[in-house]
FIMI-282422 format. One record per residue (C-alpha): z, x, y; residue in one letter. Coordinates in steps of 0.5 Angstrom, whole numbers. Example, Ala and Ser with C-alpha at 12.3 -4.5 7.8 and 13.67 -1.06 7.14 Angstrom:
REM FIMI-282422
+-------+-------+-------+------+
!    c3 !    c1 !    c2 ! type !
+-------+-------+-------+------+
!    16 !    25 !    -9 !    a !
!    14 !    27 !    -2 !    s !
+-------+-------+-------+------+
REM end
This chain:
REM FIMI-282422
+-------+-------+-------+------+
!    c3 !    c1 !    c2 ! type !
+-------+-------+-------+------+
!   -40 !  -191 !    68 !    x !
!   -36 !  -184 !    66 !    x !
!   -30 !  -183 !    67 !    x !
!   -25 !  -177 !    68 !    x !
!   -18 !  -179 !    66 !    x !
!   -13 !  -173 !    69 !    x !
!    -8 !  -173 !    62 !    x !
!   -15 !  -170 !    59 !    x !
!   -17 !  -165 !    65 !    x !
!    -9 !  -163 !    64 !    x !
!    -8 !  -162 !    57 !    x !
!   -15 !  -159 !    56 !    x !
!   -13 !  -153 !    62 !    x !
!    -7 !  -153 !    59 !    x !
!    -9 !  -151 !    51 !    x !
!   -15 !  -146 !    55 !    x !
!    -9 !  -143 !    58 !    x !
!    -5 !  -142 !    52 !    x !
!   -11 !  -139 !    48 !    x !
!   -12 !  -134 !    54 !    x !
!    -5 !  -133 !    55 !    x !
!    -5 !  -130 !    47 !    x !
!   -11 !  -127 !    48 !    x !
!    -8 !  -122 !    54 !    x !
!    -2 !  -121 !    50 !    x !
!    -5 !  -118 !    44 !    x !
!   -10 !  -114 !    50 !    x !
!    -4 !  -113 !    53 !    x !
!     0 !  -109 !    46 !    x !
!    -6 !  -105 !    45 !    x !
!    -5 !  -102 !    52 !    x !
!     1 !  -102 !    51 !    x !
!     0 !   -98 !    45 !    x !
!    -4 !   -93 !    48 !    x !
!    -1 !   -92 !    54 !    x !
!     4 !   -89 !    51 !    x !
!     0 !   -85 !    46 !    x !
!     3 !   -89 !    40 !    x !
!    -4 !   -90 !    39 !    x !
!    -9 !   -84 !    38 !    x !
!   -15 !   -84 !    41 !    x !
!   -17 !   -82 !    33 !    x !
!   -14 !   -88 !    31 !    x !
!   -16 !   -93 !    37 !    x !
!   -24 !   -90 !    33 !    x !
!   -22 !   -91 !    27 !    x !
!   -19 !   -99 !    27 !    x !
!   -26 !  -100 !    31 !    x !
!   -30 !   -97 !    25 !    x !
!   -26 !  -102 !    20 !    x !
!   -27 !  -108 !    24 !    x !
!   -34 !  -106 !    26 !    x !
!   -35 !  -105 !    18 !    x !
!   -30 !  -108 !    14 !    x !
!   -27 !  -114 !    17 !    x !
!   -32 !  -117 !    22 !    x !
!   -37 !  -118 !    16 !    x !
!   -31 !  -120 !    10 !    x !
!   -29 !  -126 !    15 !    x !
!   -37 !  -128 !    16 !    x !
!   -37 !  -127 !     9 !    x !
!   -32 !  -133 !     7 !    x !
!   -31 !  -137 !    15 !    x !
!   -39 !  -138 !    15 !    x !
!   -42 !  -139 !     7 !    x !
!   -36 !  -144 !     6 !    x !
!   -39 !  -149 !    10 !    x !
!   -47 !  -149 !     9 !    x !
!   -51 !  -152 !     5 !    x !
!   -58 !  -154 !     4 !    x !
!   -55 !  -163 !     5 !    x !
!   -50 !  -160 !    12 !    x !
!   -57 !  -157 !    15 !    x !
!   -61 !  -162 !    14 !    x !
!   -56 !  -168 !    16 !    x !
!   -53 !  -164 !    22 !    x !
!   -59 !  -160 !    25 !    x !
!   -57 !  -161 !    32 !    x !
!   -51 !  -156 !    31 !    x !
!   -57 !  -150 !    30 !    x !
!   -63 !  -154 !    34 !    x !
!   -57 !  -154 !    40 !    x !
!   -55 !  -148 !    41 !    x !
!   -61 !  -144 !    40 !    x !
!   -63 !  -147 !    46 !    x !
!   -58 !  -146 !    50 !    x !
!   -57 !  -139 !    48 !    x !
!   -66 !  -138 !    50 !    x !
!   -63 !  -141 !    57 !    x !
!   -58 !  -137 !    58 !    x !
!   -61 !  -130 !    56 !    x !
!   -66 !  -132 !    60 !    x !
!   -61 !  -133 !    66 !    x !
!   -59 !  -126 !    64 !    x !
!   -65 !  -122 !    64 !    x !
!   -66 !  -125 !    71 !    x !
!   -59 !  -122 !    73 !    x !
!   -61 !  -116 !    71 !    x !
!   -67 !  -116 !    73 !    x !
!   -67 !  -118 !    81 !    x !
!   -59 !  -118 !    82 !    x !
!   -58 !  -111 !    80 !    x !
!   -52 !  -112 !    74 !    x !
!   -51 !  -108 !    68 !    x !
!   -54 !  -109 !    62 !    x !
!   -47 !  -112 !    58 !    x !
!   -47 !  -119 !    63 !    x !
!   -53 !  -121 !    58 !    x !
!   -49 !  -122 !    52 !    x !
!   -43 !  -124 !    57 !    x !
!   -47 !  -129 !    59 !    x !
!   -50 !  -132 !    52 !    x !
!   -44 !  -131 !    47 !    x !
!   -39 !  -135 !    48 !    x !
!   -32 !  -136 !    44 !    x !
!   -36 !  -141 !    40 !    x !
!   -30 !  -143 !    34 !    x !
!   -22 !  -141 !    37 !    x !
!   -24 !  -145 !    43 !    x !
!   -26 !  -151 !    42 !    x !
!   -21 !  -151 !    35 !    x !
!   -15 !  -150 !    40 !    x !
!   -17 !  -155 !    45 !    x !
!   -19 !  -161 !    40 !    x !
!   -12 !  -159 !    37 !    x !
!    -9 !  -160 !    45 !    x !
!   -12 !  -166 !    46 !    x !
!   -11 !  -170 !    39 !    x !
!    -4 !  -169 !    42 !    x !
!    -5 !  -174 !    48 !    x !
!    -9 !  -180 !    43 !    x !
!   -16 !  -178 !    47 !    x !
!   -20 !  -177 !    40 !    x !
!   -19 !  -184 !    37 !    x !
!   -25 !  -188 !    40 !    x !
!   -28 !  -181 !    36 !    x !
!   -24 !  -184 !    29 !    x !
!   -29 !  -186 !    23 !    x !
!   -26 !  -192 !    21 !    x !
!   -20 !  -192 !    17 !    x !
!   -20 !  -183 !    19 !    x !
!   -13 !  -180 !    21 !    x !
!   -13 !  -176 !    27 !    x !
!   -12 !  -170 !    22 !    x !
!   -17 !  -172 !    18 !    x !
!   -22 !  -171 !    24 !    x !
!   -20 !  -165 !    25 !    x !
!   -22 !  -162 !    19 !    x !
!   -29 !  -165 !    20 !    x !
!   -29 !  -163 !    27 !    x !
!   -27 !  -156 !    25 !    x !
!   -33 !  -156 !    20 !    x !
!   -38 !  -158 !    25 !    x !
!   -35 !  -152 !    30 !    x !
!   -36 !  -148 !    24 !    x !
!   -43 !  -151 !    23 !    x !
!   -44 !  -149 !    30 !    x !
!   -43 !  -142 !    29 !    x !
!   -48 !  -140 !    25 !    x !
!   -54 !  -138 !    29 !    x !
!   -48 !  -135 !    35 !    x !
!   -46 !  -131 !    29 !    x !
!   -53 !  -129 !    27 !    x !
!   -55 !  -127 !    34 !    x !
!   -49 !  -124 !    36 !    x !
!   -49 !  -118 !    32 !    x !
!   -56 !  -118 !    31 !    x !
!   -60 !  -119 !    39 !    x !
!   -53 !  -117 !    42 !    x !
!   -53 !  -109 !    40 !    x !
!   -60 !  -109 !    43 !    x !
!   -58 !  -113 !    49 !    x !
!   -53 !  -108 !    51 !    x !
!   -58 !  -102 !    50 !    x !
!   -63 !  -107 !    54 !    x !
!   -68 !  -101 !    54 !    x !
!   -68 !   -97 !    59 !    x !
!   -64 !   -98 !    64 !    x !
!   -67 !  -103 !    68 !    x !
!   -61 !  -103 !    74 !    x !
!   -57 !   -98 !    78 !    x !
!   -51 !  -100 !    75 !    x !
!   -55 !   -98 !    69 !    x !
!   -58 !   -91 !    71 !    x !
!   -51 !   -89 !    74 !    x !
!   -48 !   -90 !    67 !    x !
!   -53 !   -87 !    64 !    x !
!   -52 !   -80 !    68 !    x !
!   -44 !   -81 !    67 !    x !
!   -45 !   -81 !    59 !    x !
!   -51 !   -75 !    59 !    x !
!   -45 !   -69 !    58 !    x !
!   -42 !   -74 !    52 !    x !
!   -49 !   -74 !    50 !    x !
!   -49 !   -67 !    50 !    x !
!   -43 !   -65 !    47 !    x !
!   -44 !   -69 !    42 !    x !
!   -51 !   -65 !    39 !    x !
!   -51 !   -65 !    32 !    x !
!   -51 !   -58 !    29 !    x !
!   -59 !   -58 !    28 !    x !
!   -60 !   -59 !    36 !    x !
!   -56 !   -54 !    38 !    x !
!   -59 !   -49 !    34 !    x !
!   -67 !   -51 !    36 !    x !
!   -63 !   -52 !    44 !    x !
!   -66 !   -49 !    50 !    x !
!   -62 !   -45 !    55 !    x !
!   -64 !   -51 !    61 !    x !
!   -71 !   -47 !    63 !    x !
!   -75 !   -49 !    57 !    x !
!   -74 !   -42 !    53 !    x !
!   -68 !   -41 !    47 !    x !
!   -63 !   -36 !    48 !    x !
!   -60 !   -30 !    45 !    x !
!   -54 !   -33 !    42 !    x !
!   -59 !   -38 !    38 !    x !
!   -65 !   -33 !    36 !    x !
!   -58 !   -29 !    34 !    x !
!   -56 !   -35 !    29 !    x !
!   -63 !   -36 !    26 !    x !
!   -63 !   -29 !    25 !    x !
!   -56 !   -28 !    22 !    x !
!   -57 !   -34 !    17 !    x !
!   -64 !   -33 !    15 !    x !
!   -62 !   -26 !    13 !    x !
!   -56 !   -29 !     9 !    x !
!   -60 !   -34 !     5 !    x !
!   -66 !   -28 !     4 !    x !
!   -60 !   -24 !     0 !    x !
!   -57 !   -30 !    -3 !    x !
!   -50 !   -30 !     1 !    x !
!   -50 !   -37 !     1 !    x !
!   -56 !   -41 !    -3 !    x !
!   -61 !   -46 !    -1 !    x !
!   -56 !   -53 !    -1 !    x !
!   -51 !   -49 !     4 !    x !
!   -56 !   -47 !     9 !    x !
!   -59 !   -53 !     9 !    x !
!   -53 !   -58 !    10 !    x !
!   -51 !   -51 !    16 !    x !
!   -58 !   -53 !    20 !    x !
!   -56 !   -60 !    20 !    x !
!   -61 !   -63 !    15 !    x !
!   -67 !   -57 !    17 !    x !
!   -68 !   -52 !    10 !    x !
!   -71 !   -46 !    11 !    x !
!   -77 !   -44 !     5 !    x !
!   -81 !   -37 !     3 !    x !
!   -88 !   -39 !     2 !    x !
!   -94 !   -34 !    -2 !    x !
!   -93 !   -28 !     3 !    x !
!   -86 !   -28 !     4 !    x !
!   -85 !   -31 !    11 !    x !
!   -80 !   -35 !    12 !    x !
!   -81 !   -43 !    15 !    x !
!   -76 !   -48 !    17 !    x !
!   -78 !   -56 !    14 !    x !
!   -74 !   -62 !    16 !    x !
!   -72 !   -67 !     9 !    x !
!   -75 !   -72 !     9 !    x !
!   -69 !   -77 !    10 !    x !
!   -67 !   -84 !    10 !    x !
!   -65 !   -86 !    18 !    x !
!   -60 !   -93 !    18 !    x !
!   -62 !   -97 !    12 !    x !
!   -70 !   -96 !    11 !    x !
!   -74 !   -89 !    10 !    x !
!   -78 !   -87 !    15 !    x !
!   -83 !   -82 !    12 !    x !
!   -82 !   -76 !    16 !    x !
!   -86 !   -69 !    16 !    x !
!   -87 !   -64 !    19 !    x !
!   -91 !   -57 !    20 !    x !
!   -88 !   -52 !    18 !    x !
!   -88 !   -46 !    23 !    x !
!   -86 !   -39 !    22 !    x !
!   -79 !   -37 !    22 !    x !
!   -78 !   -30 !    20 !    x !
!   -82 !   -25 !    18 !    x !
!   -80 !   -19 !    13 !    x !
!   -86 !   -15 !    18 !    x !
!   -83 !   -19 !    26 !    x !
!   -75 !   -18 !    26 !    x !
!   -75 !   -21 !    32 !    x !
!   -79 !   -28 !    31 !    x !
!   -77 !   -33 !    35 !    x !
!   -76 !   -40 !    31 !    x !
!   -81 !   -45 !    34 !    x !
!   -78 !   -52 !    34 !    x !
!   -81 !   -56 !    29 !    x !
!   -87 !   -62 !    31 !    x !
!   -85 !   -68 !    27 !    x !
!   -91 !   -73 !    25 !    x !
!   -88 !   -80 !    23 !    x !
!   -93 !   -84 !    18 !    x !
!   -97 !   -90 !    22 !    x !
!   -98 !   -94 !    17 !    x !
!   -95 !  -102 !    17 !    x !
!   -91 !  -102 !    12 !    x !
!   -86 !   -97 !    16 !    x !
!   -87 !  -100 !    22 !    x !
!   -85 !  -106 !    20 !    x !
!   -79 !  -103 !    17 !    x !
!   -76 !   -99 !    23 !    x !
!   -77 !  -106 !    27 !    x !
!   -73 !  -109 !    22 !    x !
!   -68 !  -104 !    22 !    x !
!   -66 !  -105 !    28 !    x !
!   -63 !  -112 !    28 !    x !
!   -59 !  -110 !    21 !    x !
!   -52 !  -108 !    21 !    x !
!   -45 !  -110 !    16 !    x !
!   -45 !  -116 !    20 !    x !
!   -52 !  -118 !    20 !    x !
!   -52 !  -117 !    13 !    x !
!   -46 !  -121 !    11 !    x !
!   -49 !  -126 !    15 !    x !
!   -54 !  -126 !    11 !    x !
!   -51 !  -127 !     4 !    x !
!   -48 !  -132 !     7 !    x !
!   -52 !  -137 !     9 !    x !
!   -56 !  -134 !     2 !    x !
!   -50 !  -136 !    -3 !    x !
!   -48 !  -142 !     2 !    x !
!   -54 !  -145 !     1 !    x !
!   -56 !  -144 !    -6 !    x !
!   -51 !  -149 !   -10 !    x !
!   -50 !  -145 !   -16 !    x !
!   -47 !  -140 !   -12 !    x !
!   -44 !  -144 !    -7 !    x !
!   -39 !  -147 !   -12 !    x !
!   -38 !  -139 !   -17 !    x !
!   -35 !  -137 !    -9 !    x !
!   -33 !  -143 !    -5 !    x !
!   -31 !  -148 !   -11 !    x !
!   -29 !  -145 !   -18 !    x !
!   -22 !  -145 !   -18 !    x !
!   -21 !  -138 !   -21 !    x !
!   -26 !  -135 !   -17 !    x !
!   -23 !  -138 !   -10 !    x !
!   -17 !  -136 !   -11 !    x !
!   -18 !  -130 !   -13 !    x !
!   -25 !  -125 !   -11 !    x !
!   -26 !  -130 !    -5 !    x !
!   -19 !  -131 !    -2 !    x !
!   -18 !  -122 !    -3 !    x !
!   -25 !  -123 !     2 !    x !
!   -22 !  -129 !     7 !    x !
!   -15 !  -124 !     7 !    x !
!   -18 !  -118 !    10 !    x !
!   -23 !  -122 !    14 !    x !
!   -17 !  -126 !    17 !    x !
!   -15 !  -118 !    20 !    x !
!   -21 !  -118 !    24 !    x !
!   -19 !  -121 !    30 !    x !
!   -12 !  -119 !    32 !    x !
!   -15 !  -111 !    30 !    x !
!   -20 !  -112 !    35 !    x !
!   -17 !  -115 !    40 !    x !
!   -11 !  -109 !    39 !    x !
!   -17 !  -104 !    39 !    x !
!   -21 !  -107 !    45 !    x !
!   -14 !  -106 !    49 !    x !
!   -13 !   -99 !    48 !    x !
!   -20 !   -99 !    51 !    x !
!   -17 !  -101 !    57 !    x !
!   -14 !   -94 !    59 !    x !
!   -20 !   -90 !    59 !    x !
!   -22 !   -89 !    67 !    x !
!   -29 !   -93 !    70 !    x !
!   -33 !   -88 !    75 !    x !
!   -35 !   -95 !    78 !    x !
!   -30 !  -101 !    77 !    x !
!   -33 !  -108 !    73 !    x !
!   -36 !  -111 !    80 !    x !
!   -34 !  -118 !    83 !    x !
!   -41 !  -121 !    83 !    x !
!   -41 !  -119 !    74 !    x !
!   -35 !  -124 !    74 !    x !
!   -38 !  -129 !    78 !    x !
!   -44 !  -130 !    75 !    x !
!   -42 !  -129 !    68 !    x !
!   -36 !  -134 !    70 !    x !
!   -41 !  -139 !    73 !    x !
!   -46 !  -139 !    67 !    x !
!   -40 !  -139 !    62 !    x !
!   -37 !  -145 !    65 !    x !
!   -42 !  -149 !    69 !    x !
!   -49 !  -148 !    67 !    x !
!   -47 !  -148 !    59 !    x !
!   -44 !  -154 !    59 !    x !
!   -48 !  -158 !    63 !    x !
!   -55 !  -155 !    59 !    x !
!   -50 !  -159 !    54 !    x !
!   -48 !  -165 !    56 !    x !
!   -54 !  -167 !    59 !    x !
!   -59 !  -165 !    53 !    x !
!   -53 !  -169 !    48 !    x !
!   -53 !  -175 !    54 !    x !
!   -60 !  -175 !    54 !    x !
!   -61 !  -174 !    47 !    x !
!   -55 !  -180 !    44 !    x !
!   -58 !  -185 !    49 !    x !
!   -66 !  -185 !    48 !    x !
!   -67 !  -182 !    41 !    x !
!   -66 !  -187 !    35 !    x !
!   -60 !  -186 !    30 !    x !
!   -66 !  -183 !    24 !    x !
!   -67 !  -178 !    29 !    x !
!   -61 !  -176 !    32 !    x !
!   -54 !  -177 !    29 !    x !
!   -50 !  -183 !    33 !    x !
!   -43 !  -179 !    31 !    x !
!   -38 !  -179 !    37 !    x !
!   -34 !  -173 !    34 !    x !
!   -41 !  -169 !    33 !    x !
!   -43 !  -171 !    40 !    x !
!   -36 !  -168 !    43 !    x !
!   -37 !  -162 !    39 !    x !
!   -45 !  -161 !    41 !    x !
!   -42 !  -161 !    49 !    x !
!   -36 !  -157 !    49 !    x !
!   -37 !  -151 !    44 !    x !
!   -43 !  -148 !    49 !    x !
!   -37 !  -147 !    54 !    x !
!   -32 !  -142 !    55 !    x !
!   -31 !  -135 !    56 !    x !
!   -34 !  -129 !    53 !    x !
!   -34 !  -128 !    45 !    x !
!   -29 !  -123 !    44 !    x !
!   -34 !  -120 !    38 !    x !
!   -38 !  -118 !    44 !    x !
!   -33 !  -112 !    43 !    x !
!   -35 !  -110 !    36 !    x !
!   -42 !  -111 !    38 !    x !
!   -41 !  -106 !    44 !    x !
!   -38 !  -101 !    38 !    x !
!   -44 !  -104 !    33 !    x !
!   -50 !  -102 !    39 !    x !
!   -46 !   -94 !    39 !    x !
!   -46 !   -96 !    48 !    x !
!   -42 !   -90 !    52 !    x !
!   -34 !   -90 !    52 !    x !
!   -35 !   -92 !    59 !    x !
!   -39 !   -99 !    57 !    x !
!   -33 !  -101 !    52 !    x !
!   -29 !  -100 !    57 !    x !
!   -33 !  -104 !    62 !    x !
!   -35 !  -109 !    57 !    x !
!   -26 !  -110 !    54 !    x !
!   -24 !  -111 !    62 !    x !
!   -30 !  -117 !    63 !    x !
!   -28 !  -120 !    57 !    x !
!   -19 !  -120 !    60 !    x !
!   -22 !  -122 !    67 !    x !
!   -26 !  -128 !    64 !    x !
!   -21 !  -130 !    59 !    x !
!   -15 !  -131 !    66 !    x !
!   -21 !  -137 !    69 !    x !
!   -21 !  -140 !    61 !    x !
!   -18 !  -146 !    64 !    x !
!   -24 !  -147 !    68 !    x !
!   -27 !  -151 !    61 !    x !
!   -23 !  -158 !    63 !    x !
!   -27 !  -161 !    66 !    x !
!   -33 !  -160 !    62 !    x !
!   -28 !  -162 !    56 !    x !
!   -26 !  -169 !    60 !    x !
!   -34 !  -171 !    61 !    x !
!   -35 !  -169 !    54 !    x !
!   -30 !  -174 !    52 !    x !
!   -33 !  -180 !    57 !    x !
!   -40 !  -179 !    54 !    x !
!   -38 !  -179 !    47 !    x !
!   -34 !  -185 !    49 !    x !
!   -40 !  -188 !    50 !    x !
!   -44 !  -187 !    44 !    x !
!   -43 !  -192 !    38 !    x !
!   -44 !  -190 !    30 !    x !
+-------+-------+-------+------+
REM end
């Protein structure tokens, strides 16, 4: 029989509170910040980008890499088969969201990715206070001993959380095209954005509205055309002036404009173009045709755009995480080799360690934009319901079921691992949701929306309780 002992639902309110109280404060100087205009608008962008870029990827690097390996893997498969699971169950309640309950697109990453690591570590912490996790004691094993190791297996956790979230939550966040009202209203609020943020080549190949270019365009082409025909300015600068676009003499003296075969994000897309008639010698007033661009359809390149679209600084450093935890000549150079650690790789963990305070710093400022529409009720509710209720019910049910019918062989008999595997899914929205909005390039406004889900969410943290005490009842129940 399972029960819920009241000193563990207090304490387990009590560390969320904490947790989420600390979480709004730094929210809070941020807004402060910006408020006041202590913080620029360029600056606010500029400690995104480092997030974004530099920090979130050192901290993947050392947080994730110095907890695998191919033995922790294989022994405690459950912390990667369980959340895989979870987050396929969760998506799938996300996209049903959208879909027929006309949320916005960002309730689906809100909805999968939980704060997987900071939660559960200060809650464990809480409670080991009260002497609620010594039935989970190996023999002879301290309180703080099995902390360590409870902290490992969160860690271990993490790793298919981290992988998906910055490498599926970006296009989570795009969902395509807009698949709600809410969407297509966001969509049309961000169109002027968009449009003031044309690059130079668009511009200058832009229509006036009706389909046909206007004088000030064919002006532009005309002036720079015969620029470059006099050697005023020579071929490099008239490239980098139409943005990427070059214009080249042929055999009869016609001058024609061609696109630089260029790498777009991390892969080549082979690119070409028919190169039209720009100016004639004989036509002064020619008008510049837009150019036709015909990308090769050969598998190689379409698999390569496929994969583009799931690498990031985060994803990759992920990646070479798991690819030096799991090789342990590489392991023990970065993680083990006293020089080493002390050195390169604590130099890493430092920048890393300036990631989360940065962020939520920078989610705050966020907080002053304006909203066209403010974040719905009916998108915290839900959130909140699969958050909180679903998610720990998918897994404590999957661990009750799992402990009591599988054979210790199959499924590890280890009370702490079992409490570990029914709390981490629940909680609060990741925090990282924030660099995957900036990672996804989403409208100001989204980030904005996607910072205040993120504040709401974390003022109900305490609602983790009672999936905490269930928890700890069930893992009570499961002998080594």
């Amino acid at each position: 029989m399972f029960s819920l002992d009241l000193a563990t639902i207090v304490n387990s309110a009590i560390a969320a509170a904490e947790s989420s109280v600390s979480v709004i404060l730094v929210l809070f100087y941020g807004y402060i910040c910006s408020k006041t205009e202590f913080l620029s608008e360029t600056g606010e962008r500029s400690i995104s980008k480092l997030c974004v870029n530099l920090f979130l990827p050192a901290m993947l690097l050392t947080d994730m890499g110095s907890h695998i390996s191919l033995k922790t893997l294989k022994e405690f498969w459950p912390l990667v088969a369980l959340p895989i699971i979870v987050l396929f169950i969760t998506y799938i309640l996300g996209r049903l969201s959208v879909r027929f309950l006309n949320q916005p697109n960002y309730v689906v990453p809100g909805m999968v990715f939980n704060n997987v690591v900071a939660m559960p570590l200060l809650l464990m912490e809480a409670i080991s206070n009260s002497d609620v996790l010594l039935p989970l004691l190996r023999e002879n094993e301290s309180i703080e001993q099995a902390l360590v190791r409870a902290r490992a297996y969160v860690l271990l956790h993490g790793i298919v959380h981290n992988l998906a979230r910055f490498a599926l939550g970006p296009l989570m966040l795009k969902g395509g095209a807009p698949s709600s009202k809410a969407d297509v209203e966001s969509t049309a609020a961000t169109q002027p954005i968009l449009h003031n943020e044309q690059t130079e080549h668009s511009r200058l190949l832009g229509s006036n509205g009706s389909g046909s270019m206007d004088y000030d365009t064919v002006a532009n082409f005309r002036k720079r055309a015969r620029l470059l025909s006099t050697g005023s300015i020579d071929a490099d600068e008239a490239e980098a002036i139409l943005g990427g676009l070059r214009i080249e003499t042929d055999s009869t003296g016609h001058s024609k404009l061609k696109r630089r075969n260029t790498f777009s994000g991390f892969f080549n897309r082979h690119s070409s173009e028919s190169a039209e008639p720009l100016l004639s010698p004989d036509d002064p007033l020619a008008i510049p045709p837009e150019p036709t661009i015909t990308r090769s359809n050969s598998l190689f390149f379409r698999i390569l755009e496929t994969v583009e679209q799931f690498l990031n600084p985060a994803v990759i450093a992920a990646l070479l995480a798991i690819v030096i935890g799991v090789i342990p000549f590489l392991h023990y150079f970065f993680y083990d080799n006293v020089a080493i650690e002390s050195s390169f790789t604590q130099s890493i963990r430092s920048i890393g360690g300036l990631y989360p305070a940065l962020q939520l710093f920078a989610l705050g400022s966020k907080l002053t934009a304006p909203l066209r529409q403010p974040v719905r009720k009916s998108t915290i509710i839900l959130i909140a319901i699969v958050r909180f209720a679903i998610s720990g019910i998918i897994s404590v049910s999957i661990v009750a079921f799992m402990s009591s019918h599988a054979s210790p062989s199959v499924w590890p008999m280890d009370p702490m691992l079992n409490f570990v595997l029914m709390i981490t899914p629940v909680g609060p929205p990741a925090i990282t949701l924030a660099a995957v909005a900036e990672i996804a390039g989403v409208s100001p406004e989204e980030v904005t929306a996607v910072s205040r889900m993120l504040l709401y969410t974390y003022t109900i943290a305490p609602l983790v309780a009672p999936t905490v005490a269930v928890a700890l009842s069930i893992a009570y129940q499961i002998k080594p």
